[in-house]
C-alpha positions as CSV (number, residue, x, y, z in Angstrom):
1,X,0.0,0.0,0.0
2,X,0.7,3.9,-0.3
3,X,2.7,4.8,2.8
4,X,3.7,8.5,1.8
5,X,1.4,10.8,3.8
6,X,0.9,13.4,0.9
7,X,0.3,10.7,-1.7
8,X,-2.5,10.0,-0.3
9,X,-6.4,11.8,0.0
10,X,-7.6,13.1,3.4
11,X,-10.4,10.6,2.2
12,X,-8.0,7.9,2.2
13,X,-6.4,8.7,5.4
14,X,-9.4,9.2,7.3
15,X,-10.6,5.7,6.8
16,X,-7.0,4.5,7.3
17,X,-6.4,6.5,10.5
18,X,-6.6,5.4,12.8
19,X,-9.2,2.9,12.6
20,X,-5.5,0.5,11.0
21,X,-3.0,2.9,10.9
22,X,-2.2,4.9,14.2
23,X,1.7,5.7,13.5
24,X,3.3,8.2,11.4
25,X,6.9,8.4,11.1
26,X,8.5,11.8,10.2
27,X,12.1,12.2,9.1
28,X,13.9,15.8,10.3
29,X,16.9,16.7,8.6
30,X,18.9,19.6,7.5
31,X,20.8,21.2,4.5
32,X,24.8,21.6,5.1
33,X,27.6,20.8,3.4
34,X,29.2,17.0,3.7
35,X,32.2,16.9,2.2
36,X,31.6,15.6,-1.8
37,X,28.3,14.1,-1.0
38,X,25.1,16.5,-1.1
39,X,24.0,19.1,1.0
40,X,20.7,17.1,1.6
41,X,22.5,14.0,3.1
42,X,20.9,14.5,6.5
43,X,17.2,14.6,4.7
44,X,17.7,11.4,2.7
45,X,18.9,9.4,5.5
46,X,16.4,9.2,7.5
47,X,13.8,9.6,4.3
48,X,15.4,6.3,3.3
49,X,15.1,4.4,6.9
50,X,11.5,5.2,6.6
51,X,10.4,4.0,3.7
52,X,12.1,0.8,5.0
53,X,10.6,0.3,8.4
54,X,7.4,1.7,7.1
55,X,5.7,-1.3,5.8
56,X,7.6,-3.4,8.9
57,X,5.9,-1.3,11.7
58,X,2.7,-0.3,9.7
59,X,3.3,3.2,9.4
60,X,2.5,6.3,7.2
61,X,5.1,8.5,6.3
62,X,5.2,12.1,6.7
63,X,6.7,14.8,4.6
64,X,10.3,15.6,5.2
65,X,11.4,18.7,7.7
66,X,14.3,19.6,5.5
67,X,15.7,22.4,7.1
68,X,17.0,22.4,10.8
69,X,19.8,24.0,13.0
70,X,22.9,24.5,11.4
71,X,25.8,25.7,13.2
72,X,29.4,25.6,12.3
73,X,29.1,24.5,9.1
74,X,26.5,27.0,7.8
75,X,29.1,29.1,6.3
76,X,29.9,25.8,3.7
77,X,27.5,26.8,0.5
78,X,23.9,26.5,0.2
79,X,23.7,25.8,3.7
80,X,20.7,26.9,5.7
81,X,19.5,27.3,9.0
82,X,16.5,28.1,10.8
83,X,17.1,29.4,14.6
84,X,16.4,27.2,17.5
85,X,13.8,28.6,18.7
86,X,11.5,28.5,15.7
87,X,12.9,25.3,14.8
88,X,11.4,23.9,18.2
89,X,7.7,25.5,18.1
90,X,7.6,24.1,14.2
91,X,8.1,20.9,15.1
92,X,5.6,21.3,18.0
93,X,3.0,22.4,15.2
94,X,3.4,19.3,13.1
95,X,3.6,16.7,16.0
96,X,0.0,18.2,17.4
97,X,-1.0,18.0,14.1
98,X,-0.7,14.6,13.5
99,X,-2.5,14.2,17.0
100,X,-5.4,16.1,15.5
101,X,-5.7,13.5,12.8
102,X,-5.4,10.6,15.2
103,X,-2.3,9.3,15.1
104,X,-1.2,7.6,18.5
105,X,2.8,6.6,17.7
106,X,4.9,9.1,15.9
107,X,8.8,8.0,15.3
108,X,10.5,11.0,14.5
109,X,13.4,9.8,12.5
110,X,16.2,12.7,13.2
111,X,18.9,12.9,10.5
112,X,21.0,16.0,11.8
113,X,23.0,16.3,15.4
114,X,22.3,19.8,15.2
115,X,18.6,19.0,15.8
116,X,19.0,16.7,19.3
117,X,19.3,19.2,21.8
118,X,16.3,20.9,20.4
119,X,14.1,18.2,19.4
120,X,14.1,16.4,23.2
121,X,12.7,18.8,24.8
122,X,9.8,19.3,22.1
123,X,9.0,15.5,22.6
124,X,9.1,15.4,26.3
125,X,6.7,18.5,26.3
126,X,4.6,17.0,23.5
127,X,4.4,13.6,25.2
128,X,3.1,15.6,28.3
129,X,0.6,17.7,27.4
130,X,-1.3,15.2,24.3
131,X,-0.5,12.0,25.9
132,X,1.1,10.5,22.9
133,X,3.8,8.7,22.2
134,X,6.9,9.8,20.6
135,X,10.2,8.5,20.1
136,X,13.3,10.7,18.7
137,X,15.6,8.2,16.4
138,X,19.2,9.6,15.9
139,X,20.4,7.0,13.9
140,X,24.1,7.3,13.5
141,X,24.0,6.9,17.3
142,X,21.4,4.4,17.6
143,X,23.8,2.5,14.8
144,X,27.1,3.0,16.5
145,X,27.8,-0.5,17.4
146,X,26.9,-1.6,13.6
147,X,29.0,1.4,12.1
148,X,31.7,-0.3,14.6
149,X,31.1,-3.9,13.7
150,X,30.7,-3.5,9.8
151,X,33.1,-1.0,8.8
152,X,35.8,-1.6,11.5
153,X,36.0,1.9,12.9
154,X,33.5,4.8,14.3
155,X,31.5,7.0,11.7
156,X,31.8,10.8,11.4
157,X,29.6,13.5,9.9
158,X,30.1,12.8,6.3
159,X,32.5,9.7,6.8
160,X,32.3,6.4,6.2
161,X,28.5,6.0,7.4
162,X,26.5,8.8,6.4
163,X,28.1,8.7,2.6
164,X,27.6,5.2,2.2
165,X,24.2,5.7,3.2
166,X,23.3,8.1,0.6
167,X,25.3,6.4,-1.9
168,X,23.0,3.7,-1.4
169,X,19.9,5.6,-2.5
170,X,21.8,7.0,-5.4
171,X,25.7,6.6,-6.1
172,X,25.4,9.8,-7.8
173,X,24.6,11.5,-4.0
174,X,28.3,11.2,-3.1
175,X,31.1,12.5,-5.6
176,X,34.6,10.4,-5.3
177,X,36.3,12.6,-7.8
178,X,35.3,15.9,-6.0
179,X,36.9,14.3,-2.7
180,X,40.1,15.9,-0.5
181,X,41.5,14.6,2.2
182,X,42.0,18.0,3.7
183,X,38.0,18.3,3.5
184,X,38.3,16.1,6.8
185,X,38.3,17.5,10.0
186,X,39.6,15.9,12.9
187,X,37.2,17.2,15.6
188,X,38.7,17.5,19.4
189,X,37.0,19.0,22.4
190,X,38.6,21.9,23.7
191,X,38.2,24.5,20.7
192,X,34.9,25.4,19.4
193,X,35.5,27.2,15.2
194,X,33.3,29.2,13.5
195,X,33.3,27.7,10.3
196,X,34.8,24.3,11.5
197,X,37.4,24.2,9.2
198,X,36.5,20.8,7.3
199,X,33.0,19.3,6.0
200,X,34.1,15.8,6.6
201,X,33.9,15.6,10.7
202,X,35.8,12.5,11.9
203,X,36.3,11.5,15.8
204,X,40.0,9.8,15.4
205,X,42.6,11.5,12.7
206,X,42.9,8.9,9.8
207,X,39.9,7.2,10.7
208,X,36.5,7.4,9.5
209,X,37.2,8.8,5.4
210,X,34.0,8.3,2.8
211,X,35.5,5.1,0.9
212,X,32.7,5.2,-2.2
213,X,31.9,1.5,-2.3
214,X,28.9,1.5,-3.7
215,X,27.9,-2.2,-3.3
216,X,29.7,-2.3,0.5
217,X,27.1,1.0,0.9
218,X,23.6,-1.5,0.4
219,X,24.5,-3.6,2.4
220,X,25.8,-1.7,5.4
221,X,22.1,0.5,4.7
222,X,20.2,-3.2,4.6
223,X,21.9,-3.3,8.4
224,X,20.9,0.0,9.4
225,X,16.9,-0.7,8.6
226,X,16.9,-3.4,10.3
227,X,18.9,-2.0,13.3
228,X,16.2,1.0,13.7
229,X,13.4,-1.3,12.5
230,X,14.0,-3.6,15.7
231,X,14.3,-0.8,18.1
232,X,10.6,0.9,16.7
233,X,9.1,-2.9,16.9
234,X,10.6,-3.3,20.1
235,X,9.9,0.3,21.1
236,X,5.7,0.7,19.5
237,X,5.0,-3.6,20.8
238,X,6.1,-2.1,24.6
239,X,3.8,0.8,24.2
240,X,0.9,-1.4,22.8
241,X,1.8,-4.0,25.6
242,X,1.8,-1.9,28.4
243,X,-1.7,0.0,27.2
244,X,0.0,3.6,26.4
């Protein structure tokens, strides 16, 4: 069946909803700069972990929040950001939203660090005052351990996990031949840079560089879905269990 949101009629989705459909999913991303893969990484990530737990968990899908909080790497072109404040009482909007059209679950799917600090509070205040449920996915963390075990060393913003990831939607997402090594950044605590200067944001100098296998990509994406679709299953058959 259709699980896009906007594909569908409000005729459609009031019969569906939420008489046998009562979660939504709803990816939140950003536009920045990642190295020489596209400024719209952190939207098609978690677009791209939806439409594979979707049918899974027996969700709809809602349209993408493209544009989030962008900080040190705003400067990088065609970068955008929207300030935190706004950020959080947009998201607020939507989430009551879907409450109004009777969705019970709602898995926001977070593709953007820049959006966690921000987007907890929202849910804890959301969950409080409509009763609903709501669980905040930040996948490259929830994933850690699979980044780990599959690739053989940590991820980074525009490494080795979040390129292979969009190279698995579409190889042409991620450009080898555009690639420097002195786009990576090895990020330490202890001095904060306004631009950071690098759009490739690794954790351990040397480790963590975009390698472009395409075919290594789906397959380490087949092992992200299925990481995030057994914490949602896990997370949305406790809820039912326990009658929230």
């Amino acid at each position: 069946m259709e699980r896009q949101l906007q594909k569908l009629s409000w005729l459609n989705i009031q019969k569906l909803v939420p008489a046998d459909i009562d979660t939504i999913i709803f990816p939140v991303g950003t536009v920045e700069a990642h190295g020489s893969a596209c400024i719209g990484t952190d939207n098609y990530i978690p677009e791209t972990i939806a439409e594979g737990i979707a049918d899974r968990i027996n969700a709809l899908i809602a349209p993408t929040v493209n544009y989030g909080i962008t900080k040190s790497l705003y400067r990088y072109n065609g970068g955008s950001c929207i300030k935190p404040e706004t950020f959080r009482l947009y998201i607020r909007d939507i989430l009551d939203s879907f409450v109004d059209s009777g969705f019970k679950n709602i898995i926001l799917m977070n593709g953007h660090g820049g959006n966690n600090a921000d987007l907890k509070p929202v849910a804890y205040e959301f969950h409080k005052e409509q009763s609903a449920n709501i669980a905040v996915i930040h996948w490259w963390d929830l994933c850690h351990q699979v980044t780990e075990d599959f690739f053989g060393h940590p991820g980074g913003h525009a490494g080795t996990d979040e390129t292979a990831m969009v190279q698995a939607i579409d190889p042409s997402y991620a450009d080898e031949s555009l690639f420097d090594p002195e786009l990576v950044y090895h990020f330490r605590y202890g001095a904060d840079v306004y631009p950071i200067p690098g759009s490739i944001l690794v954790a351990k100098e040397g480790v963590g560089h975009p390698n472009f296998d395409v075919e290594q990509a789906k397959e380490y994406r087949k092992k992200v879905v299925e990481t995030v679709g057994d914490f949602v299953e896990m997370v949305l058959g406790r809820w039912k269990k326990f009658g929230l």
